[in-house]
C-alpha beads as a LAMMPS data file, in Angstrom:
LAMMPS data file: protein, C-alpha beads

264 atoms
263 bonds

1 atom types
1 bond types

-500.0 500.0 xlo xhi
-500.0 500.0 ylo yhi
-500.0 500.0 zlo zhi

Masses

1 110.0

Atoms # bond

1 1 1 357.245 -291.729 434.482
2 1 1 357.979 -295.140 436.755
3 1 1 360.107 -297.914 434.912
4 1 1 357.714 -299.915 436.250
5 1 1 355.903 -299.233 433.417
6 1 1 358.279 -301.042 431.350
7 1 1 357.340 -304.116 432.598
8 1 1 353.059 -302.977 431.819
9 1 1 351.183 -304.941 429.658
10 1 1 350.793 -301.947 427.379
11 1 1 354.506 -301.424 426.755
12 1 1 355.643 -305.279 426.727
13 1 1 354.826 -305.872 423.167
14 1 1 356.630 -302.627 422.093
15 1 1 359.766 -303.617 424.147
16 1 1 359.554 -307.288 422.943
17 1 1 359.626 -305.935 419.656
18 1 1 362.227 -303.389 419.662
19 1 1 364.376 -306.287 421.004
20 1 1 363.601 -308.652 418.338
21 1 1 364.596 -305.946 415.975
22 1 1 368.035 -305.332 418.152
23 1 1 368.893 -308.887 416.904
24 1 1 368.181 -308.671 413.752
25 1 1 369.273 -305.107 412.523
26 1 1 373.204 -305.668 414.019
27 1 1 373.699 -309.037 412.121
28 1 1 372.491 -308.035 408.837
29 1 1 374.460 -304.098 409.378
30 1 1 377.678 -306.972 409.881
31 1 1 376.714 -308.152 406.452
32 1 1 376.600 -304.928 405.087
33 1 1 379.869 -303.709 406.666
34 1 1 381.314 -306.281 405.889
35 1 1 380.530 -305.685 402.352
36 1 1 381.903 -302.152 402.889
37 1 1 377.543 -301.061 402.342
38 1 1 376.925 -299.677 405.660
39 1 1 375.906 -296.676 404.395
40 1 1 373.879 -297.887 401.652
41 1 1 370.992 -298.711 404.368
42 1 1 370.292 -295.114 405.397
43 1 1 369.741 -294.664 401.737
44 1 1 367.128 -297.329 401.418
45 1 1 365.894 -296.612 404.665
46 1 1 365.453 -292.358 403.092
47 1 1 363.954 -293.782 400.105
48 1 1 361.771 -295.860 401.543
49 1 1 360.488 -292.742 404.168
50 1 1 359.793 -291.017 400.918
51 1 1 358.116 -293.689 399.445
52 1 1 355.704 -294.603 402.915
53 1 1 354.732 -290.581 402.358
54 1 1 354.229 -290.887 399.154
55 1 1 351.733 -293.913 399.628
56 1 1 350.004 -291.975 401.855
57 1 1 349.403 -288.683 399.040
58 1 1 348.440 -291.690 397.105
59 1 1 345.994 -293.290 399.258
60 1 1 347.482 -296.275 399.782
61 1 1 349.125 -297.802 402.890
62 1 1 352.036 -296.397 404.436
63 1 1 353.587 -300.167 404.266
64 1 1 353.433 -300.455 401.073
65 1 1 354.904 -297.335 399.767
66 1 1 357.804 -297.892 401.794
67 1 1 358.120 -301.618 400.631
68 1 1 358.237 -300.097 396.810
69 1 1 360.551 -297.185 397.857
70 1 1 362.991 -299.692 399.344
71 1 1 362.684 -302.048 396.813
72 1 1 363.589 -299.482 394.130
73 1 1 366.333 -298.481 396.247
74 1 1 367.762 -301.866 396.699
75 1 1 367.665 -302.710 392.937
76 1 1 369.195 -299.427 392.017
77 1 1 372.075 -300.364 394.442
78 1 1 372.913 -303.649 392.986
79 1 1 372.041 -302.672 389.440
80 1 1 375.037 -300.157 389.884
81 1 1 377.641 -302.368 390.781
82 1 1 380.214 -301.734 392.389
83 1 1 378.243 -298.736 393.933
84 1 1 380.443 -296.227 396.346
85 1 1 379.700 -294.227 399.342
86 1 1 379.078 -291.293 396.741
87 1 1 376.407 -293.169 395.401
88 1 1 374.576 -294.204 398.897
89 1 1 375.153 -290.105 399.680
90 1 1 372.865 -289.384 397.027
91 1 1 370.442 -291.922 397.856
92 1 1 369.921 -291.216 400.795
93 1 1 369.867 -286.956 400.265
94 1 1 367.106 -287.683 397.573
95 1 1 364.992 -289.617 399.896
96 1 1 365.442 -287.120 402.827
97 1 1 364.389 -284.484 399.730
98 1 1 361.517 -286.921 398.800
99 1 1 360.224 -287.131 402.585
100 1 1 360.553 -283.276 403.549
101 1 1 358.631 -282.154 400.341
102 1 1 355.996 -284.675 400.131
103 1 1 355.290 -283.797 403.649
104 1 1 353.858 -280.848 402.836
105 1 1 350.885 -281.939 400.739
106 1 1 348.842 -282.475 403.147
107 1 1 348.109 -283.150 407.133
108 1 1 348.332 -286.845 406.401
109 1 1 351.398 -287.051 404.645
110 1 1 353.507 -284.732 407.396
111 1 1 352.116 -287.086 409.819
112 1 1 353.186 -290.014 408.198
113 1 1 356.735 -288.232 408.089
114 1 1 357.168 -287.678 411.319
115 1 1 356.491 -291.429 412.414
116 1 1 358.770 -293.127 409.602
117 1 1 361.453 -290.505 410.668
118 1 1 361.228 -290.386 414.220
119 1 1 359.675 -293.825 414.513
120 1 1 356.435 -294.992 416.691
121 1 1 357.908 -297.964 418.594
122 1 1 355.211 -297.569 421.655
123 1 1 352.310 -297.624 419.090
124 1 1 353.871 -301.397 417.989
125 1 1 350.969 -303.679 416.755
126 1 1 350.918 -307.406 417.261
127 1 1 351.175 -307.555 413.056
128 1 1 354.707 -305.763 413.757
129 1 1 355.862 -308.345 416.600
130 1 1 354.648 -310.883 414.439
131 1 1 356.824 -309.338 411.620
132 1 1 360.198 -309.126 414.003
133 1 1 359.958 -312.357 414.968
134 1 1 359.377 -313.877 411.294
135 1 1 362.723 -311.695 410.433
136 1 1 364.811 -313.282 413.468
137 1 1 363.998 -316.229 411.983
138 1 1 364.643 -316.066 408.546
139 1 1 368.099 -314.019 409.400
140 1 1 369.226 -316.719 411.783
141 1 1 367.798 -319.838 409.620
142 1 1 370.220 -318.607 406.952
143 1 1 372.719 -316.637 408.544
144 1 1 375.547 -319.498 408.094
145 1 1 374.648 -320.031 404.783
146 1 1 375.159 -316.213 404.113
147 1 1 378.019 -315.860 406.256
148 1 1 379.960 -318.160 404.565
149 1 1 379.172 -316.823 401.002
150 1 1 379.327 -313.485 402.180
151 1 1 382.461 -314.264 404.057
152 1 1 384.055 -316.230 400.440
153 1 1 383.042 -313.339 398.492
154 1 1 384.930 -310.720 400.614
155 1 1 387.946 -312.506 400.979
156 1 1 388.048 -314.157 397.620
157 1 1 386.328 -311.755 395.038
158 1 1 386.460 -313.889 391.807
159 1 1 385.514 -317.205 394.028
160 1 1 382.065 -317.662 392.423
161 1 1 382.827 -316.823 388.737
162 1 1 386.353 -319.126 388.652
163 1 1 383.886 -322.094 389.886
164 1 1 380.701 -321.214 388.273
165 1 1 379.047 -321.063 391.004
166 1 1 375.762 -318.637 390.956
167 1 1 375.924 -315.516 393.388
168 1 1 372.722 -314.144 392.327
169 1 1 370.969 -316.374 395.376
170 1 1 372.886 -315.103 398.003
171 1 1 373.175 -311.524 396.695
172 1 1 369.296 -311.120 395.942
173 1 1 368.395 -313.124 399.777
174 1 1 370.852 -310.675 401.241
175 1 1 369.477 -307.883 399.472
176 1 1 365.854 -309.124 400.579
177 1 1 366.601 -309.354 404.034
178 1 1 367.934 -305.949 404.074
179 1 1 365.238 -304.378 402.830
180 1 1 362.239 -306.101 404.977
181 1 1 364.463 -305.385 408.093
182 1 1 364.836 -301.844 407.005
183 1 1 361.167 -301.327 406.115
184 1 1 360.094 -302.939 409.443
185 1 1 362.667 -301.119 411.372
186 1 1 361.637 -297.471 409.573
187 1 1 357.913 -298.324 410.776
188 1 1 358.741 -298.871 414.476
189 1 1 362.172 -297.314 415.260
190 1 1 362.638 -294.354 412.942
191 1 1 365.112 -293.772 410.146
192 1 1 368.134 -292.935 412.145
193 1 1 367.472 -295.729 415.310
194 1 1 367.308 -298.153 412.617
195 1 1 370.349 -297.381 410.579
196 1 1 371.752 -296.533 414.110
197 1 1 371.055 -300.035 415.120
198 1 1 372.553 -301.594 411.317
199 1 1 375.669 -298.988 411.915
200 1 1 376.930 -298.625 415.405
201 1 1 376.716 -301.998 417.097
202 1 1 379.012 -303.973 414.224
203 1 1 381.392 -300.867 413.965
204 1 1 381.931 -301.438 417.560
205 1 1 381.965 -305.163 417.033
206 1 1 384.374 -305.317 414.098
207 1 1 387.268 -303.425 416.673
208 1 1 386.739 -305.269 419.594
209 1 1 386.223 -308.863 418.213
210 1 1 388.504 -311.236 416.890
211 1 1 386.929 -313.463 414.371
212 1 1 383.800 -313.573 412.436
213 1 1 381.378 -315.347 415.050
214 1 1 382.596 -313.485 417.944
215 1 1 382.161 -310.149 415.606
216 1 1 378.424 -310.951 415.121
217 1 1 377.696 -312.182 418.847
218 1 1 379.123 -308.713 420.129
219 1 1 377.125 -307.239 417.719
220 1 1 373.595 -308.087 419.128
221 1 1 375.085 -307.884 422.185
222 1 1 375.440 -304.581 421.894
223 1 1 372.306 -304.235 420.449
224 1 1 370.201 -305.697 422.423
225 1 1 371.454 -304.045 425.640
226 1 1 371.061 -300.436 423.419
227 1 1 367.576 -301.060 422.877
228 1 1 367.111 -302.701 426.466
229 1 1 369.037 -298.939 428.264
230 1 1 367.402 -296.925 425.832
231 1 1 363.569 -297.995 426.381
232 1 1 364.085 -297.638 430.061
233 1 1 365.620 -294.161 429.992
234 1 1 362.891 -293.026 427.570
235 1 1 360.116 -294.085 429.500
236 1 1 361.956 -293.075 432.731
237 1 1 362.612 -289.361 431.411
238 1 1 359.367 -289.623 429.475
239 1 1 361.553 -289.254 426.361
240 1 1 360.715 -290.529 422.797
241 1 1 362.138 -293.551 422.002
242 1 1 364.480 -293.637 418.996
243 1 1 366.427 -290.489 419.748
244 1 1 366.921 -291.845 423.282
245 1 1 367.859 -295.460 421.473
246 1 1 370.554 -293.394 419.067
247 1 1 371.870 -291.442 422.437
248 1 1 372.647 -294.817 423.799
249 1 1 373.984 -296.273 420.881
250 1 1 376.111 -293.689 420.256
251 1 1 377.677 -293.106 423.702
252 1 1 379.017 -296.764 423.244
253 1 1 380.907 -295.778 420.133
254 1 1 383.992 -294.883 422.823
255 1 1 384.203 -298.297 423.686
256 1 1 386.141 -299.130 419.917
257 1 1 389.281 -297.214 422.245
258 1 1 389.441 -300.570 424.457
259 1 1 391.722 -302.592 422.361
260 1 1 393.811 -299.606 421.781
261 1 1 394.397 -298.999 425.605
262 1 1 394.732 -301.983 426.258
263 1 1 397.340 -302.603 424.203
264 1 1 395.488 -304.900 421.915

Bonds

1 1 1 2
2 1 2 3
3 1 3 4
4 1 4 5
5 1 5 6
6 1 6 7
7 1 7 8
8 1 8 9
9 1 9 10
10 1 10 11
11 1 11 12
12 1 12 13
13 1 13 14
14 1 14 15
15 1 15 16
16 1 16 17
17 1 17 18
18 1 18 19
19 1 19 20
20 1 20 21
21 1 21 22
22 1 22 23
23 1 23 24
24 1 24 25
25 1 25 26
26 1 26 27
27 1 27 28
28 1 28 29
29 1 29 30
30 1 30 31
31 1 31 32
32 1 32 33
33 1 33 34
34 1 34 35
35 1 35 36
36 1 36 37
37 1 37 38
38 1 38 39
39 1 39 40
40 1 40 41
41 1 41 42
42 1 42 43
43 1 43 44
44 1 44 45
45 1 45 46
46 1 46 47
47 1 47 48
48 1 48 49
49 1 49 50
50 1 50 51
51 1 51 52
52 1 52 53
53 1 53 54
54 1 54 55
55 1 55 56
56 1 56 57
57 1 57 58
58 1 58 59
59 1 59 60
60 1 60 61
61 1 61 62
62 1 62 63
63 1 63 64
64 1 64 65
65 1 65 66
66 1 66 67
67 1 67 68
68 1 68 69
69 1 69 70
70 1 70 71
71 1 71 72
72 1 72 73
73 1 73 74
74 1 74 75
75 1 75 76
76 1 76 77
77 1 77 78
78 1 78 79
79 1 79 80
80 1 80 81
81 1 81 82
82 1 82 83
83 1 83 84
84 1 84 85
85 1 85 86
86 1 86 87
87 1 87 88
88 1 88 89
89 1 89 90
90 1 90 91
91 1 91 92
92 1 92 93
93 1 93 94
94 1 94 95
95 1 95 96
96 1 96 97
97 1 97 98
98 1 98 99
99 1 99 100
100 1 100 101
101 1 101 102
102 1 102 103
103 1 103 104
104 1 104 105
105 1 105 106
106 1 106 107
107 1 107 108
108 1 108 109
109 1 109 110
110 1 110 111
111 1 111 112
112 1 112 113
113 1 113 114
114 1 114 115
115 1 115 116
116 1 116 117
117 1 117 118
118 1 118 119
119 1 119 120
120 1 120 121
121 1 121 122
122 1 122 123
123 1 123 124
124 1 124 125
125 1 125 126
126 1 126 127
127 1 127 128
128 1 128 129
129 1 129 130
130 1 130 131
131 1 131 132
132 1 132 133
133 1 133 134
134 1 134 135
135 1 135 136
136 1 136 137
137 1 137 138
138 1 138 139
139 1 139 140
140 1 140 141
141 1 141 142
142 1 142 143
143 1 143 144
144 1 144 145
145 1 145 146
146 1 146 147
147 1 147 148
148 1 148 149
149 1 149 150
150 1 150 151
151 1 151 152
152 1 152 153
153 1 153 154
154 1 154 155
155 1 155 156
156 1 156 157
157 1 157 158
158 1 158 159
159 1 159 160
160 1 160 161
161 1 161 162
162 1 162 163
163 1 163 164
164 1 164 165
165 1 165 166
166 1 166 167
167 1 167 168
168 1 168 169
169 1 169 170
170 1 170 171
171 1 171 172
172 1 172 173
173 1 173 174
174 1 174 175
175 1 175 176
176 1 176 177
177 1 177 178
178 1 178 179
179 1 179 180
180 1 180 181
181 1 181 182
182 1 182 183
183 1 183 184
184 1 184 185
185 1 185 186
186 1 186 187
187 1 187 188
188 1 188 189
189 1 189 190
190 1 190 191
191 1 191 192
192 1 192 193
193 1 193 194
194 1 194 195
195 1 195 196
196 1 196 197
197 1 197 198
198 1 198 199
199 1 199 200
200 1 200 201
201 1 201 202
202 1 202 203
203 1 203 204
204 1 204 205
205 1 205 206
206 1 206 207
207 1 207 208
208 1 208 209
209 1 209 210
210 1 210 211
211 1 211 212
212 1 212 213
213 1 213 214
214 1 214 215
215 1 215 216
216 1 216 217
217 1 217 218
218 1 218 219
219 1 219 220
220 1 220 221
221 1 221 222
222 1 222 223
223 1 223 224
224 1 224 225
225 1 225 226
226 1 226 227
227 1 227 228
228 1 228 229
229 1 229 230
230 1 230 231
231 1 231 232
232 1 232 233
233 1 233 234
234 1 234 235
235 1 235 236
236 1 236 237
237 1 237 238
238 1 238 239
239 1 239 240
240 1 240 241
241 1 241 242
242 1 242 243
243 1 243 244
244 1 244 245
245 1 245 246
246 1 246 247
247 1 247 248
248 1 248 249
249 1 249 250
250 1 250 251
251 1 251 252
252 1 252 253
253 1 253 254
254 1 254 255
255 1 255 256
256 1 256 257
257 1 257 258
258 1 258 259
259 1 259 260
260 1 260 261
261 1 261 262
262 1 262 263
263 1 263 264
């Protein structure tokens, strides 16, 4: 297949929005690693699979089940606290569970599967572009107001309660963000591009950058030139897109050995 196709009418919406969605995924996964919750979003993003399949046996759409699946996800997670890795382990194994078995009920419902696992990014709608680019916005209108209260609740854990201050606002437009990103990104990506994209880039990031701001930049960076190398090589190869995306992504996981060879 010619890369010229890349630049086709028919594929510039999907690229437009996978890159929209390269922005946005890295700088909230920086939130969540930050947090030390990186793992929690392939949990959501498991439960909410199961749940888009589940809409599906139910007759309703495939949006909407995985909306409710994350949501129930995401409450879970901050209902328990100071949840673990254990605890995201499980989520994300019970969604995986969910999706596999509820597959099987029908035509329908295994090809509902396949696209929330796999993902469908060269079947994006203009509703979906619209959707990226609302996110991009929202993340970046409040990303300094959540970096700084993300940032003061990292490195000062009892900062809120000694000034009786509220955290719920933060925490709960944190948690919302999350979730929309990682119901939009299930629907377009896949599962594992989009928790690729919340995982890899800031791991990267968070070795090779020196300060917060820098940490994030890298981060879409990185992102954005994933998304950018792995759309071209899938449509070059005539490969689908999100395991091609993940290949990329991780083949730039060597570049965290920089700093140390360079004496750093």
């Amino acid at each position: 297949m010619s890369l010229s196709l890349a630049w086709d009418p028919m594929f510039r919406l999907p690229l437009l929005t996978g890159l929209l969605l390269a922005v946005a995924l890295p700088l909230l996964g920086a939130g969540l690693r930050l947090r030390e919750q990186w793992l929690s979003s392939l949990g959501v993003a498991q439960m909410a699979a199961a749940g888009g399949v589940a809409g599906v046996l139910l007759h309703a759409p495939v949006i909407a089940g995985a909306l409710l699946g994350a949501l129930l996800a995401g409450a879970a997670r901050m209902l328990a606290g100071a949840a673990r890795n254990e605890h995201y382990a499980l989520m994300l194994l019970a969604g995986w569970a969910g999706v596999m078995l509820l597959a099987m009920h029908g035509h329908e419902a295994q090809m509902a599967a396949v696209h929330l696992l796999n993902g469908q990014l060269y079947f994006s709608s203009p509703a979906q572009f619209g959707a990226a680019s609302l996110l991009v916005v929202l993340v970046l209108l409040s990303g300094r107001w959540l970096s700084r209260r993300l940032l003061q609740a990292r490195l000062f854990p009892d900062h809120f309660r000694a000034n009786r201050q509220p955290a719920w606002p933060h925490e709960l437009g944190f948690e919302a963000l999350v979730v929309g990103a990682i119901v939009l990104g299930i629907g377009t990506l896949g599962v594992m591009a989009t928790f690729g994209m919340i995982f890899l880039p800031p791991w990267i990031a968070f070795r090779l950058a020196r300060g917060w701001l820098p940490a994030l930049l890298l981060s879409v960076a990185l992102g954005v030139a994933a998304c950018l190398a792995g759309f071209l090589l899938a449509l070059g190869l005539d490969l689908p897109f999100g395991p091609t995306l993940v290949a990329v992504l991780a083949a730039l996981a060597p570049l965290r050995l920089w700093r140390r060879r360079a004496g750093i």
